[in-house]
Phi, psi and omega in degrees: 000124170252166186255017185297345218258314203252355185258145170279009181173160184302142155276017187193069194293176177310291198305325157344297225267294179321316177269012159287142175258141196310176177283149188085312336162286176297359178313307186267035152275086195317324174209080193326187148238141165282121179258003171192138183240102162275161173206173155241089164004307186233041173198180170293338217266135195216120167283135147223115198277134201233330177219207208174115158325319198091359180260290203198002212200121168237148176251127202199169135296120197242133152241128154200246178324335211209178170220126179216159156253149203166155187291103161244171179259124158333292182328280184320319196283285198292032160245004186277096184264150176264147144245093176226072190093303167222133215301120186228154213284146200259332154234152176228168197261125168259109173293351170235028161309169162224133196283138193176143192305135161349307192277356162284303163307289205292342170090023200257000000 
């Protein structure tokens, strides 16, 4: 099940997809940019997404319990449903990001 039919826009549009640089590809870059901000409404938790397969697997800045950098999934983020009262999607793509370096989100 995807939530694209209760979300109001994609969570990874083409143009997205296209301006993610592949996995790997940013190992020697002292300070990537994050090019896409997933978040979830209704907890702490925030993807920044810094590269992308082009499939399905991304490599980013993950905060929640914790702040890692570490491996998510497309699949998984749009498979996250809320139930609050009725099921809505757990996470969205912030539609005003503006894409910045890494050491900006950490605030170093």
């Amino acid at each position: 099940m995807t939530n694209t039919t209760t979300r109001k826009h994609q969570l990874l549009t083409q143009e997205l997809r296209a301006s993610l640089p592949a996995l790997y590809s940013q190992e020697n870059v002292a300070d990537p940019v994050a090019r896409v901000k997933f978040f979830s409404p209704y907890s702490n938790w925030t993807w920044y997404a810094l590269e992308f397969d082009g499939d399905d697997t991304f490599f980013g800045l993950v905060e929640g319990f914790e702040s890692e950098l570490g491996y998510f999934s497309l699949s998984e983020l749009d498979t996250l449903v809320v139930n609050i009262g009725v099921p809505v999607p757990g996470v969205e793509r912030d539609v005003h990001w503006t894409p910045r370096p890494l050491s900006e989100i950490r605030g170093k």
